[in-house]
Backbone bond lengths (Angstrom), bond angles and torsions (degrees), N, CA, C in turn:
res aa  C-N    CA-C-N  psi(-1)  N-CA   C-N-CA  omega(-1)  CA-C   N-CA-C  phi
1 X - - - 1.437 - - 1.534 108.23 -
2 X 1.204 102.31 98.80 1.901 102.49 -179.97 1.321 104.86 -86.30
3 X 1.536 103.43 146.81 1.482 127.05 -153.14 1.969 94.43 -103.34
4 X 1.425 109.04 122.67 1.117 110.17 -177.19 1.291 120.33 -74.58
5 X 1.494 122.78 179.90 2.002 124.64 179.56 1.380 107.83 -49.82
6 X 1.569 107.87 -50.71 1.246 128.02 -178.17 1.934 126.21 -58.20
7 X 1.426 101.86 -50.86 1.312 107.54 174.67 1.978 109.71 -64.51
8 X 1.254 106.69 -21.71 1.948 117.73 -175.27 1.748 93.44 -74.94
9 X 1.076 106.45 -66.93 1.382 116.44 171.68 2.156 126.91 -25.41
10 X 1.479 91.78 -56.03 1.004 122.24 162.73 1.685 106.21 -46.10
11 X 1.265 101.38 -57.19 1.454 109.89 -149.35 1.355 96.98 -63.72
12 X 1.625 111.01 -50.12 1.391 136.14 -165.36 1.604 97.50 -50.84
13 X 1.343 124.02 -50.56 1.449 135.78 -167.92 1.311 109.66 -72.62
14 X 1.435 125.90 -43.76 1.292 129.93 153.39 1.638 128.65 -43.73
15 X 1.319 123.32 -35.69 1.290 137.36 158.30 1.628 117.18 -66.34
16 X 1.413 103.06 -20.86 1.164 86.30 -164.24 2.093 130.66 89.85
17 X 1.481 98.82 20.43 1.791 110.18 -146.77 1.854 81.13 -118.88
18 X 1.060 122.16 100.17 1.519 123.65 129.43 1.259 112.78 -34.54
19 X 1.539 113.66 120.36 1.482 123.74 170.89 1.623 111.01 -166.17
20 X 1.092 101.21 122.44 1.621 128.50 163.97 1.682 113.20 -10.81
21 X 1.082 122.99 155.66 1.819 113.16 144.70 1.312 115.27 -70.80
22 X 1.256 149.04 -18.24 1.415 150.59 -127.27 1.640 69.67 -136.77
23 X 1.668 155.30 -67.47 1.363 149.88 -149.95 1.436 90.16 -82.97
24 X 1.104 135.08 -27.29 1.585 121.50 -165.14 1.573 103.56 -83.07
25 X 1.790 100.32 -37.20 1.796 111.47 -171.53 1.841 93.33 -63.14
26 X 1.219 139.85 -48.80 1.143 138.82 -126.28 1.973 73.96 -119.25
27 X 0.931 145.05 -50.95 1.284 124.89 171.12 2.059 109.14 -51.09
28 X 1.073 111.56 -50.18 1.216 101.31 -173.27 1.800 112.30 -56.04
29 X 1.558 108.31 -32.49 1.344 76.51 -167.44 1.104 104.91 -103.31
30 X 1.286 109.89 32.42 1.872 113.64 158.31 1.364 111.06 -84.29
31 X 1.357 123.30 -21.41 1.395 115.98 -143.18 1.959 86.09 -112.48
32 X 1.758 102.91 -28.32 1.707 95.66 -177.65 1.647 86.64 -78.54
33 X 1.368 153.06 -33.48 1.244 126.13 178.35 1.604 121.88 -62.34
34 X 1.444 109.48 -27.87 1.326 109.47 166.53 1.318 129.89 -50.22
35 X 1.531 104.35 -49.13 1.671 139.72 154.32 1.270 106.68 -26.57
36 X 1.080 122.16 -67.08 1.699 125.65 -177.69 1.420 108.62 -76.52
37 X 0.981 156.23 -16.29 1.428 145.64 -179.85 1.225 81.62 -102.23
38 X 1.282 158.72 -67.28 1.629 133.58 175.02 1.615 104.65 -39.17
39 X 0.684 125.58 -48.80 1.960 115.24 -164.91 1.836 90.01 -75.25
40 X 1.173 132.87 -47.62 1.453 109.63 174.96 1.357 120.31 -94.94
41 X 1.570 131.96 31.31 1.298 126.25 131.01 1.529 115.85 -76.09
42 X 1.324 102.16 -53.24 1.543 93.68 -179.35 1.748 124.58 -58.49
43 X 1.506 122.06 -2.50 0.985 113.25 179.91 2.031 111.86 -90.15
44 X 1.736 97.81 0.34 1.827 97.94 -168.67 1.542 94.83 -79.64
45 X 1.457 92.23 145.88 1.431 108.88 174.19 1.312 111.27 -48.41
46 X 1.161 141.57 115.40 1.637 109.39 168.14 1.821 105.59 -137.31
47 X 1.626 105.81 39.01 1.841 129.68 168.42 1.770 95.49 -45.50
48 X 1.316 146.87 135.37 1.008 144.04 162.08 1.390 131.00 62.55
49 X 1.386 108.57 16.65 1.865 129.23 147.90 1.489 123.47 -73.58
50 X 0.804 96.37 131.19 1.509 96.75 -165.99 1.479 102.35 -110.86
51 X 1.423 105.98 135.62 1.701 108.79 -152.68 1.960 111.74 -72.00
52 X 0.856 129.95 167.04 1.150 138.79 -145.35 2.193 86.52 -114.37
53 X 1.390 114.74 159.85 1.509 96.41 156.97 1.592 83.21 -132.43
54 X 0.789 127.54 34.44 2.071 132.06 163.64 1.420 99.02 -168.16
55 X 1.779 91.47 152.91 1.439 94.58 168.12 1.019 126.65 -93.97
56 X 1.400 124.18 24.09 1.306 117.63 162.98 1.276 88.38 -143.96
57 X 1.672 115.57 146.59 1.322 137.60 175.94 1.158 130.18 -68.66
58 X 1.000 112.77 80.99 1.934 125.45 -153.24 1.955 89.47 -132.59
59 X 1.340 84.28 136.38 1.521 102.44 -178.02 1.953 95.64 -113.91
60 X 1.087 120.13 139.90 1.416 138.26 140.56 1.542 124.53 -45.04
61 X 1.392 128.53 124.32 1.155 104.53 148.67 1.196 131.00 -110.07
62 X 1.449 119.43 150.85 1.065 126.08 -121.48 1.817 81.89 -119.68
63 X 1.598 134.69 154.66 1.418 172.93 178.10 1.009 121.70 -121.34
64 X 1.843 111.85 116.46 1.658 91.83 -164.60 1.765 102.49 -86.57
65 X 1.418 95.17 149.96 1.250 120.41 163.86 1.152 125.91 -37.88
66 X 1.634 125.98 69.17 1.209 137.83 169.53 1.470 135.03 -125.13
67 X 1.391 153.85 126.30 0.927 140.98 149.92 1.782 126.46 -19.11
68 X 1.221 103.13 124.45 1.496 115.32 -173.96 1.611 118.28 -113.78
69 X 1.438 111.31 -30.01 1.375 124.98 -170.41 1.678 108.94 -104.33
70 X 1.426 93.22 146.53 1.525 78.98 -175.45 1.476 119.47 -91.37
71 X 1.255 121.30 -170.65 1.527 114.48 172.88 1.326 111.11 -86.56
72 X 1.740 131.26 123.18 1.453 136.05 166.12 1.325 106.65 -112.12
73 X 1.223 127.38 19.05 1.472 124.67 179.57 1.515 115.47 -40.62
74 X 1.408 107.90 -27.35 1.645 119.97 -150.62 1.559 100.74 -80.92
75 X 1.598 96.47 -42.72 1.357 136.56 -175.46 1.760 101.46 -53.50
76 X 1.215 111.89 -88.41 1.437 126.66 148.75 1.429 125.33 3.23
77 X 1.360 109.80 -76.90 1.315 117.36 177.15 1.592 126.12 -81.09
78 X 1.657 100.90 6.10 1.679 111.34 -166.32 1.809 98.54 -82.04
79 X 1.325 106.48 -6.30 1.630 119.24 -161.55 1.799 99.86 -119.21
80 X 1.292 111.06 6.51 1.668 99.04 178.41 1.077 117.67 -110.08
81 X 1.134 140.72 127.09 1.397 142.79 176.03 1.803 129.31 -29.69
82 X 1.402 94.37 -42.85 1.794 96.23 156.59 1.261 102.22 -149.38
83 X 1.510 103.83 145.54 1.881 114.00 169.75 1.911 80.05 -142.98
84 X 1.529 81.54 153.86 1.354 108.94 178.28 1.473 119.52 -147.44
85 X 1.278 113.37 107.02 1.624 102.24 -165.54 1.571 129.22 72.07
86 X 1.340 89.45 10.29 1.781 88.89 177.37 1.640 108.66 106.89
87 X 1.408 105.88 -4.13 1.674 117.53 -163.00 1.398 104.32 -122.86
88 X 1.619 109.20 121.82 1.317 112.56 153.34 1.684 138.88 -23.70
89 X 1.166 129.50 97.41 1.404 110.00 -157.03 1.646 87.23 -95.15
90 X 1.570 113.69 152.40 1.579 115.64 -172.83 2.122 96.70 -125.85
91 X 1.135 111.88 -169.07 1.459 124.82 162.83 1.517 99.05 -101.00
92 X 1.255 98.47 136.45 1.494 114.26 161.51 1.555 117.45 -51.97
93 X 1.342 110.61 132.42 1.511 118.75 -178.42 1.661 113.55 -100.76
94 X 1.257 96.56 -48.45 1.594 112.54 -158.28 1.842 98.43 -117.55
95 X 1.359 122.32 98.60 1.143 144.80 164.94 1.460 119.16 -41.36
């Protein structure tokens, strides 16, 4: 469905887009060529494709899921002014 001078125009005014007759002519027939390579993608078969999540087929490799670092919590909190239970103790902010 190619988009006429008038409907670009439209569009332009709807946006809010100052544009020429000569920017609206040369936008439209960018946007009806766009138009057509959408109308012949949607016509490829694509019954039993199985969708892609990239366009190119690139696998990750993958690290197993383990802890690497050790625990210094003890370490950590041996330098804070208050811990309580394992927890940072702070000053009250919000009354």
């Amino acid at each position: 469905m190619p988009l006429s001078l008038e409907e670009v125009q439209r569009i332009a005014e709807l946006a809010r887009i100052g544009i020429s007759d000569a920017e609206a002519r040369s936008v439209q027939v960018q946007l009806n060529d766009i138009f057509e390579l959408i109308e012949a993608m949607q016509k490829v078969n694509t019954d039993g494709i199985e969708p892609m999540a990239h366009g190119q087929d690139l696998e990750l490799r993958l690290r197993e899921d383990k802890v690497t670092d050790e625990d210094r919590r003890e370490q950590f909190q041996s330098v804070a002014p208050q811990v309580e239970g394992g927890l940072y103790l702070v000053p009250r902010v919000i009354e």
